[in-house]
TIRO-2110 file (N, C-alpha, C; in Angstrom, 1 decimal):
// TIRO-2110
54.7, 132.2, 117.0, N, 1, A
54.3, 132.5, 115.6, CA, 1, A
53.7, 131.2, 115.0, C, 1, A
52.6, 131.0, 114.5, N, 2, A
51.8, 130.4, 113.8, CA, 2, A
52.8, 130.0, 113.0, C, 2, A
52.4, 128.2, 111.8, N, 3, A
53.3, 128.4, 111.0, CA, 3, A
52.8, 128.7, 109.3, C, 3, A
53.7, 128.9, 108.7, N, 4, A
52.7, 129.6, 107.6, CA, 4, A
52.2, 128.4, 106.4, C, 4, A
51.3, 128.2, 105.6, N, 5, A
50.5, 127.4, 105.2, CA, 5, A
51.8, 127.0, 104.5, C, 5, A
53.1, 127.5, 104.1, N, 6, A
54.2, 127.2, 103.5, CA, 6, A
55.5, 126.7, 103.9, C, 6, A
55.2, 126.5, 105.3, N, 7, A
56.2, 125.7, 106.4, CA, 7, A
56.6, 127.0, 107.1, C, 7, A
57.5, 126.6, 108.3, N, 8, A
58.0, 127.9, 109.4, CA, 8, A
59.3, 128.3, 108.5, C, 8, A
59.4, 129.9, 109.5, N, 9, A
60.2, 130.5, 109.2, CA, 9, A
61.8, 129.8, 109.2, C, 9, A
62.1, 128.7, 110.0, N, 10, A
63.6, 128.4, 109.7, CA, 10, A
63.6, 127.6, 108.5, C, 10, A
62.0, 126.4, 108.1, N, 11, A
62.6, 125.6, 106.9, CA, 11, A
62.4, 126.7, 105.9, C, 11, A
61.8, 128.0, 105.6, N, 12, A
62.0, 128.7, 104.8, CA, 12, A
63.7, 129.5, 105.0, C, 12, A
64.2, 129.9, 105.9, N, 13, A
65.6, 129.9, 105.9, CA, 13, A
66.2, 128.8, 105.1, C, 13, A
66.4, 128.1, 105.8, N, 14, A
66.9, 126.9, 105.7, CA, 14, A
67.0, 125.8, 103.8, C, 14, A
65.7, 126.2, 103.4, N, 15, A
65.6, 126.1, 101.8, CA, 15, A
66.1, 127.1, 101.0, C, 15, A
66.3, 128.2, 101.5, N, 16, A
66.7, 129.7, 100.7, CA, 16, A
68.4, 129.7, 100.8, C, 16, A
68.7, 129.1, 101.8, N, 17, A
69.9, 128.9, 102.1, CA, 17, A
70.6, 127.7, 101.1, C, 17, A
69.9, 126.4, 101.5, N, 18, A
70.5, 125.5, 100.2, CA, 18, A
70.9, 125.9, 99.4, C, 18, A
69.4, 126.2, 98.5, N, 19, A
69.0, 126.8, 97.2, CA, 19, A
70.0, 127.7, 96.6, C, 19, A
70.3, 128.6, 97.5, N, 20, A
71.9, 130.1, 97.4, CA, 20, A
72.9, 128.8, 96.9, C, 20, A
73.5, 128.5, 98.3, N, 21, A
74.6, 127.4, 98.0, CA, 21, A
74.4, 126.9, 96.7, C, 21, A
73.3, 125.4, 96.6, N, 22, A
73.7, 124.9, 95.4, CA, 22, A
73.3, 126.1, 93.6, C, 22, A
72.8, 127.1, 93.4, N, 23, A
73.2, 128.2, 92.8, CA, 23, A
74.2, 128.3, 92.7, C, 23, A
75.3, 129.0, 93.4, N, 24, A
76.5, 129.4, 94.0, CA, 24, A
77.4, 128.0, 93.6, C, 24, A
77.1, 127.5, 94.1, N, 25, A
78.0, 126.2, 93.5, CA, 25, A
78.4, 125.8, 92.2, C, 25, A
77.0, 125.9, 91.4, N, 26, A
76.7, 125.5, 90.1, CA, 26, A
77.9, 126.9, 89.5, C, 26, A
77.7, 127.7, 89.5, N, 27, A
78.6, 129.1, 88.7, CA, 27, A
80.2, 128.8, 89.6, C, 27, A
80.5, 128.2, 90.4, N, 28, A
81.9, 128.3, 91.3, CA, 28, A
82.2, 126.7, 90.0, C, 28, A
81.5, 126.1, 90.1, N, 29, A
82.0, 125.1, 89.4, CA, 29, A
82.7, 125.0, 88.0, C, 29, A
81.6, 125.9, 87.1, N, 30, A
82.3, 126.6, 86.0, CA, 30, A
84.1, 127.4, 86.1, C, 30, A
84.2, 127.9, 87.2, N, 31, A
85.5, 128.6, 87.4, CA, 31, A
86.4, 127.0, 88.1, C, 31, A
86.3, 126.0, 88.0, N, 32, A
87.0, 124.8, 88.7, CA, 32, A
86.9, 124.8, 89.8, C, 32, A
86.1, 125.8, 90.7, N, 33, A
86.2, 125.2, 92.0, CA, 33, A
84.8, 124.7, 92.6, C, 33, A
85.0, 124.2, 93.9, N, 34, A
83.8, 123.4, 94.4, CA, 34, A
83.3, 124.4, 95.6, C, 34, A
82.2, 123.8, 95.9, N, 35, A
81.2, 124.7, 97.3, CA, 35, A
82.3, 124.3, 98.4, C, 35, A
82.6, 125.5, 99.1, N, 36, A
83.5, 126.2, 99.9, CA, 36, A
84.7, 126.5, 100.1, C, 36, A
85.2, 125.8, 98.7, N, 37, A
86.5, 126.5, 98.3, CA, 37, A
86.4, 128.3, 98.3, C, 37, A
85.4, 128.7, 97.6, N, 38, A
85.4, 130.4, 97.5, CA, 38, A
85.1, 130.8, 98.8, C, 38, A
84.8, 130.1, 100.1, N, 39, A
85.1, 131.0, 101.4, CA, 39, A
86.6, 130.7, 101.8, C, 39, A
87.1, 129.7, 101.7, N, 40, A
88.5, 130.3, 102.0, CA, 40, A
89.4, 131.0, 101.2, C, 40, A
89.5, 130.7, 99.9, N, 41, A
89.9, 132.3, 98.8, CA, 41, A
89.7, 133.3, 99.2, C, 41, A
88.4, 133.9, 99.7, N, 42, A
87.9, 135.1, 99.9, CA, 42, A
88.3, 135.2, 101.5, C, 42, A
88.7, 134.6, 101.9, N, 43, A
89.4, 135.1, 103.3, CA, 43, A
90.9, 135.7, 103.4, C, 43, A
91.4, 134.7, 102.4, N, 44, A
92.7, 134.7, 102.1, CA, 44, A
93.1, 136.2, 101.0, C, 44, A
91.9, 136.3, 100.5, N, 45, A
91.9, 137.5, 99.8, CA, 45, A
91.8, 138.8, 100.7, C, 45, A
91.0, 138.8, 101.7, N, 46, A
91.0, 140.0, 102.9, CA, 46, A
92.3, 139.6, 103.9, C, 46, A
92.9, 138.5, 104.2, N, 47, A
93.9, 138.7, 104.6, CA, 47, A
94.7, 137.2, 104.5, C, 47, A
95.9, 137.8, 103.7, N, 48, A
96.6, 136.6, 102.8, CA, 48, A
97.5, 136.3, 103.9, C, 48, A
97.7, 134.7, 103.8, N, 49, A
99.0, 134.4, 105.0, CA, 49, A
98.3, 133.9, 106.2, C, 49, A
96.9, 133.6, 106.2, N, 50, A
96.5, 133.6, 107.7, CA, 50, A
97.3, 131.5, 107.9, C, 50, A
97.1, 131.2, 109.2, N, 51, A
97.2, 129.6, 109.2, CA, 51, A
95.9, 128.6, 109.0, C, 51, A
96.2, 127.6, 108.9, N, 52, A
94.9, 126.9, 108.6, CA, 52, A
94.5, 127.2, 109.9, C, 52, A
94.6, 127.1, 111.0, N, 53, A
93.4, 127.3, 112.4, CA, 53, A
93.3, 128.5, 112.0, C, 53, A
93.8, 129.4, 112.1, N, 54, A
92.8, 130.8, 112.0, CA, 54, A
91.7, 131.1, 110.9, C, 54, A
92.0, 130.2, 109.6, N, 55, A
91.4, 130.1, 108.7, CA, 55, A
90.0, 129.1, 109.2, C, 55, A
90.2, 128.3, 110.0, N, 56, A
88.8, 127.1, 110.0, CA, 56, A
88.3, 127.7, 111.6, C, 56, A
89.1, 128.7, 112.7, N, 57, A
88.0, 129.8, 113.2, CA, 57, A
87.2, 130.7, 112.5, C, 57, A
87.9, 131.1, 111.9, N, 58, A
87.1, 132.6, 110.8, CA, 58, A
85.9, 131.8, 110.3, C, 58, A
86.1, 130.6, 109.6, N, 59, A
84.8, 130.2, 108.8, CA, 59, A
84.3, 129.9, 109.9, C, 59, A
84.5, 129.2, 111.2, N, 60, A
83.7, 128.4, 111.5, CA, 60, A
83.4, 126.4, 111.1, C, 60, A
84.7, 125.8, 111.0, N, 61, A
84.4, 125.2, 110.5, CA, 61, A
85.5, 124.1, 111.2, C, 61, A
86.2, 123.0, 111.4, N, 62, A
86.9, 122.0, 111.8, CA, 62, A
88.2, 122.5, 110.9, C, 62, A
89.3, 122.3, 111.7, N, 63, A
90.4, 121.6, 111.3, CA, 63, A
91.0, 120.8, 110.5, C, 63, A
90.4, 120.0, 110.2, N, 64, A
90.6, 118.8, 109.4, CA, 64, A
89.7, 118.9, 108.3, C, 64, A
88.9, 120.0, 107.9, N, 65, A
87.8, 120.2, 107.1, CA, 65, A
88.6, 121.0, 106.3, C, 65, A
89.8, 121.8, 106.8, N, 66, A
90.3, 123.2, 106.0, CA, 66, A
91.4, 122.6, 105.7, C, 66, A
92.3, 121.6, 106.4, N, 67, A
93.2, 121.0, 106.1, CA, 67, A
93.0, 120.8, 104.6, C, 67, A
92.0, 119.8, 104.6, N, 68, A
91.5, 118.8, 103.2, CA, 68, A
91.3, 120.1, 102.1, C, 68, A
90.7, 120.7, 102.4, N, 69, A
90.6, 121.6, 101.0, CA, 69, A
91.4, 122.7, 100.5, C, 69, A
92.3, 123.1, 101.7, N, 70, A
93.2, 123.7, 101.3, CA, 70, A
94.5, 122.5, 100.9, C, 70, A
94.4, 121.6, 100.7, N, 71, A
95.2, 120.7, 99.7, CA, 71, A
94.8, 120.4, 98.7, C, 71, A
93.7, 120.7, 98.4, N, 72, A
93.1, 120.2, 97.6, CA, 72, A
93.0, 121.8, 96.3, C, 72, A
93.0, 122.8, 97.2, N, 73, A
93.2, 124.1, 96.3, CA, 73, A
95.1, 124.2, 96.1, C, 73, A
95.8, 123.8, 96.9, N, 74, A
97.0, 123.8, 96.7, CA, 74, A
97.0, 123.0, 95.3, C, 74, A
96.5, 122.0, 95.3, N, 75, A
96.8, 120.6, 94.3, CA, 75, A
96.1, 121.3, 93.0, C, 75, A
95.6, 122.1, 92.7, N, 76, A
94.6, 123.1, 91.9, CA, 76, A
95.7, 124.4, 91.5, C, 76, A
96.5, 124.8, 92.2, N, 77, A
97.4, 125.8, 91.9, CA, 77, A
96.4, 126.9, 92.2, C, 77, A
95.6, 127.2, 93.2, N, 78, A
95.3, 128.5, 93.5, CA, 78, A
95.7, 128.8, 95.1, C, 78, A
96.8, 128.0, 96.2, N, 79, A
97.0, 128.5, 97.0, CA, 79, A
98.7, 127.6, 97.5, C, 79, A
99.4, 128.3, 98.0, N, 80, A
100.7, 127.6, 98.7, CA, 80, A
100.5, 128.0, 99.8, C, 80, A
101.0, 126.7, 100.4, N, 81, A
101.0, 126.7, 102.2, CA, 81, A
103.1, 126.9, 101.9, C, 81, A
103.3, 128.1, 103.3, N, 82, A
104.4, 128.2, 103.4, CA, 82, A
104.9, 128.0, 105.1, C, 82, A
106.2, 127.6, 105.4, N, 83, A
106.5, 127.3, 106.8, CA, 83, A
106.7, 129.4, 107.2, C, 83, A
106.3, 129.3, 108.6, N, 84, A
106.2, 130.6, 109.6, CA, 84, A
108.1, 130.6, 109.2, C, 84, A
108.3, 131.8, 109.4, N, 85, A
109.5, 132.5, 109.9, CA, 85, A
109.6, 132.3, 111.2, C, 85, A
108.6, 132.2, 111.6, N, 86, A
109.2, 132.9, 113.4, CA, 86, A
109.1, 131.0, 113.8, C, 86, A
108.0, 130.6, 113.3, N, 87, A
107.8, 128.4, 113.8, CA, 87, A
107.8, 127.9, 112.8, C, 87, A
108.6, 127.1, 112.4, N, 88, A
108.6, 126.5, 111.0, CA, 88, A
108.1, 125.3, 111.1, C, 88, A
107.3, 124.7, 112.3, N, 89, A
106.0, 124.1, 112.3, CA, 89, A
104.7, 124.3, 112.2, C, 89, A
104.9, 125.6, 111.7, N, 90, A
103.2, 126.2, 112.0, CA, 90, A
103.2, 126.4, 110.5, C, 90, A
102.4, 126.5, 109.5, N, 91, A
102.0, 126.9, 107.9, CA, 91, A
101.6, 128.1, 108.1, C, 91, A
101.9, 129.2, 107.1, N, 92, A
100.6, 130.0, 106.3, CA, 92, A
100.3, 129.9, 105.3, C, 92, A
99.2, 130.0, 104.7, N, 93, A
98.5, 129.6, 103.8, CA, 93, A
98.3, 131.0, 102.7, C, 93, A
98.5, 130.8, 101.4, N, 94, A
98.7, 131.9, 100.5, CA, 94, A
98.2, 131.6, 99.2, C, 94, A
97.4, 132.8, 99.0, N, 95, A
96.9, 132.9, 97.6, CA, 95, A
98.5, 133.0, 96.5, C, 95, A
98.7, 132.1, 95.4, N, 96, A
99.0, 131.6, 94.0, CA, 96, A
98.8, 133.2, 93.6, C, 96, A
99.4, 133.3, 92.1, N, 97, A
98.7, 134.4, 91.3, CA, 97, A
97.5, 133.7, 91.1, C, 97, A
97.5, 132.2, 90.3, N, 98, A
95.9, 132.2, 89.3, CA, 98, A
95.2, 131.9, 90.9, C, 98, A
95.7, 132.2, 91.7, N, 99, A
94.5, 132.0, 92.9, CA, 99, A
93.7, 133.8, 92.9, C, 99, A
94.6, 134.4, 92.7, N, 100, A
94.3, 136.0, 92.8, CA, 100, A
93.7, 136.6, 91.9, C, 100, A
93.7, 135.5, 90.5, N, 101, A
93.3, 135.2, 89.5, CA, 101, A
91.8, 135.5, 89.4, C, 101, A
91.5, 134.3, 90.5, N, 102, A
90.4, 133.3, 90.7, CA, 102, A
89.1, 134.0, 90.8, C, 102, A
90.0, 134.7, 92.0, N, 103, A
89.2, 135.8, 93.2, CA, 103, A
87.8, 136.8, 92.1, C, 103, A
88.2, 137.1, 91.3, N, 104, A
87.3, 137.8, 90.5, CA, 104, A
86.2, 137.2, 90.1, C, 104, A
86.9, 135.9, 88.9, N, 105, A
85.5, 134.9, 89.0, CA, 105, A
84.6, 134.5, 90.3, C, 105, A
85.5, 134.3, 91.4, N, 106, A
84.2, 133.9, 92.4, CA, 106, A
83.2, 135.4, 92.8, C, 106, A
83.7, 136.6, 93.0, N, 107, A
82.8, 137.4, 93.3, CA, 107, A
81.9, 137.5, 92.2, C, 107, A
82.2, 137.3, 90.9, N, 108, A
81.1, 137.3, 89.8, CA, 108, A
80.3, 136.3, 89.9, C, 108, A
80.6, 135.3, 90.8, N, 109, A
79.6, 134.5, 91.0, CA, 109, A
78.8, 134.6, 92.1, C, 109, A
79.4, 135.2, 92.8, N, 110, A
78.3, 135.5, 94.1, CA, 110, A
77.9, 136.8, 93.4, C, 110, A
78.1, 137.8, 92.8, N, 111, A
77.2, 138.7, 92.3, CA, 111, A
76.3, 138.1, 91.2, C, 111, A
76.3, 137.3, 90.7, N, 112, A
75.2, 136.7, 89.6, CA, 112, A
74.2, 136.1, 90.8, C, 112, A
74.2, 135.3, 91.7, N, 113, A
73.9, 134.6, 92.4, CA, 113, A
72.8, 135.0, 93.6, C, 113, A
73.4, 136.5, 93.4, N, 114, A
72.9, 136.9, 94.5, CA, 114, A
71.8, 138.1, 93.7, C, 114, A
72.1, 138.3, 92.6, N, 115, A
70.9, 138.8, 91.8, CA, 115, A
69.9, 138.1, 91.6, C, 115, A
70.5, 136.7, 90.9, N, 116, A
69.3, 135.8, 90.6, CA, 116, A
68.6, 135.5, 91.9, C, 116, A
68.9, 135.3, 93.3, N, 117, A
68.1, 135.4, 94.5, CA, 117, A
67.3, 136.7, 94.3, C, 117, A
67.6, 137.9, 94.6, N, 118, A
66.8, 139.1, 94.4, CA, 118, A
66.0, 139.4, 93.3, C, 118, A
65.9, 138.9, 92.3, N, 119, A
65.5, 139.6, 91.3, CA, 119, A
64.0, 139.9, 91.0, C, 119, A
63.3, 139.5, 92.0, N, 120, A
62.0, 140.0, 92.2, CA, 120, A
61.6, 140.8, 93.4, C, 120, A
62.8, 141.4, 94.0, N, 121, A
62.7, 142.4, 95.4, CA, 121, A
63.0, 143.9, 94.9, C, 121, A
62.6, 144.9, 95.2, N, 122, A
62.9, 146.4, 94.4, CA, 122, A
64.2, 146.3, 95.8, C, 122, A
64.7, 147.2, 95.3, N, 123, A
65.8, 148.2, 96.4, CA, 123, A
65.2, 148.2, 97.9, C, 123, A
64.3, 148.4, 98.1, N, 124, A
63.8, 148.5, 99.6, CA, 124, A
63.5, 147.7, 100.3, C, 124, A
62.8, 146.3, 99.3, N, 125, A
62.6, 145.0, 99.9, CA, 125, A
64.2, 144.4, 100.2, C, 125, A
64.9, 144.8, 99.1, N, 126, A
66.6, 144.2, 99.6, CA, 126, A
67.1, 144.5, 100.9, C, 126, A
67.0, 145.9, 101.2, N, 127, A
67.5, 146.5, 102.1, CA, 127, A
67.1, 146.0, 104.0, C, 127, A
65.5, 145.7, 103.1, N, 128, A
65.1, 145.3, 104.6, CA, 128, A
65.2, 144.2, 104.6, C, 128, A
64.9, 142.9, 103.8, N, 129, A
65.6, 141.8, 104.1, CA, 129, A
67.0, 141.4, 104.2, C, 129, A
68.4, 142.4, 104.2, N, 130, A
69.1, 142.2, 104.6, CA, 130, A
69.5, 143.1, 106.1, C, 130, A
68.7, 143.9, 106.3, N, 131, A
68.2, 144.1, 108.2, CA, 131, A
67.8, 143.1, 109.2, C, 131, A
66.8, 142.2, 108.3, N, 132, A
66.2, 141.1, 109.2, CA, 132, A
66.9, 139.8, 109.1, C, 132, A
67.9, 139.7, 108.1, N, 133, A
68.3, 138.6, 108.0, CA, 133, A
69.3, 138.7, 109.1, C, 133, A
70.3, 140.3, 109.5, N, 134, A
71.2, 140.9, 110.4, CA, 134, A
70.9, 140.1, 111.3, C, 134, A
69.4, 140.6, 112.1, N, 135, A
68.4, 140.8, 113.3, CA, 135, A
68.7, 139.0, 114.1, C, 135, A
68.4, 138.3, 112.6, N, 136, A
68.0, 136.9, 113.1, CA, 136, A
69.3, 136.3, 113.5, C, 136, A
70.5, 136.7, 113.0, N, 137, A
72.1, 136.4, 112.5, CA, 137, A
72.4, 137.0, 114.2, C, 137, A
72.1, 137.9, 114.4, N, 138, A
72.3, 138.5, 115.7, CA, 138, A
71.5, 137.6, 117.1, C, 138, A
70.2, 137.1, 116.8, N, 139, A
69.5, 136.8, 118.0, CA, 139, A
70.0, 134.8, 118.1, C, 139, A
70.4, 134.3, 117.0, N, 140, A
71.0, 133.1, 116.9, CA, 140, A
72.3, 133.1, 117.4, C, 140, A
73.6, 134.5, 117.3, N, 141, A
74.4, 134.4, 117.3, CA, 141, A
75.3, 134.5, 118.8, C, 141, A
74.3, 134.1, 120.0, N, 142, A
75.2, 134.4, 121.1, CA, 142, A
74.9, 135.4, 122.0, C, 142, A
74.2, 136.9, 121.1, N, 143, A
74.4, 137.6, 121.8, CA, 143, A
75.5, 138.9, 120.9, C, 143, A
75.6, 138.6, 119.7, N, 144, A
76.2, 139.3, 118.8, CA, 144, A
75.6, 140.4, 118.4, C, 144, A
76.1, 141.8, 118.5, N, 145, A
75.1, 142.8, 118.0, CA, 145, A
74.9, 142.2, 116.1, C, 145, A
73.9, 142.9, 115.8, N, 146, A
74.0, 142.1, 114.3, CA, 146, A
74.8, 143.1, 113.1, C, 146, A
74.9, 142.5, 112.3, N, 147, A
76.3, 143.3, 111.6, CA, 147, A
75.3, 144.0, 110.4, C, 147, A
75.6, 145.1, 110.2, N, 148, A
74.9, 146.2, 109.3, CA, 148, A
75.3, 145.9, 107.9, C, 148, A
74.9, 144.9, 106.7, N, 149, A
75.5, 144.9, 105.6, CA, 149, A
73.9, 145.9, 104.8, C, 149, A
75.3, 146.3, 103.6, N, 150, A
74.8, 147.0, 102.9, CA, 150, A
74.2, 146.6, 101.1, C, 150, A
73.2, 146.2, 100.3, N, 151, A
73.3, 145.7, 99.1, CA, 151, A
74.3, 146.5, 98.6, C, 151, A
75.2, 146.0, 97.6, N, 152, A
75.9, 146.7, 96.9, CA, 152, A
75.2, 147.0, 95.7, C, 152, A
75.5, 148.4, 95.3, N, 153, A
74.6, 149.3, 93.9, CA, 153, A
75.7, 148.3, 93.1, C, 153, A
74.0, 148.0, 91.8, N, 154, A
75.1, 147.9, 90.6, CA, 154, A
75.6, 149.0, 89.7, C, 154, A
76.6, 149.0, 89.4, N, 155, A
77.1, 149.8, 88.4, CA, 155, A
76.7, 150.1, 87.0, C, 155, A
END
């Protein structure tokens, strides 16, 4: 593919993606927390109690990268690390109430966030750029069939 008079397709990924983040950031920061604190909340929100390794597979991310911030949300009072029942060397890691609190503000921020991204695409442009964004997520990812997300209607 040719590139387009406005750079190739990944640095236009690649800028759209910042751009989300630091958006996303700016509104997570208002609620006290920082960029990627709200992906581990929202994991811990779909399933509370995971360990930090299961937590820094799920993202995708190091060890010592989840360690740090899940002390750092501990230190914040939106999560407690507790010793296993069955290995009292191993942690699970747990949403606080004001962590469960929290959880609301950050989806209002990825739903503001993710409007102010769209807000010049009608319903069908959404729909298909979240097809092709699947497609690309799929042909980068290994060999992953691509995952079918849906825009959520607003209310």
């Amino acid at each position: 593919m040719a590139k387009s008079p406005k750079g190739s397709v990944i640095s236009r990924l690649q800028s759209a993606a910042r751009l989300s983040r630091t958006a996303l950031a700016e509104k997570l920061l208002d609620q006290g927390l920082y960029a990627g604190q709200d992906k581990i909340m929202l994991a811990l929100f779909h399933e509370n109690g995971q360990t930090p390794s299961e937590l820094a597979a799920k993202l995708g991310v190091r060890p010592p990268t989840i360690t740090k911030t899940i002390n750092r949300l501990a230190a914040q009072g939106f999560l407690e690390k507790r010793a296993s029942e069955q290995d009292a060397r191993r942690a699970h890691v747990f949403l606080t109430e004001n962590g469960e609190q929290a959880i609301r503000a950050i989806e209002k921020s990825v739903r503001k966030t993710e409007k102010q991204a769209l807000k010049s695409l009608d319903k069908k442009e959404q729909k298909a750029l979240v097809k092709l964004l699947a497609r690309i997520e799929a042909n980068l990812s290994k060999g992953a069939p691509p995952v079918e997300e849906e825009i959520e209607e607003e209310a």
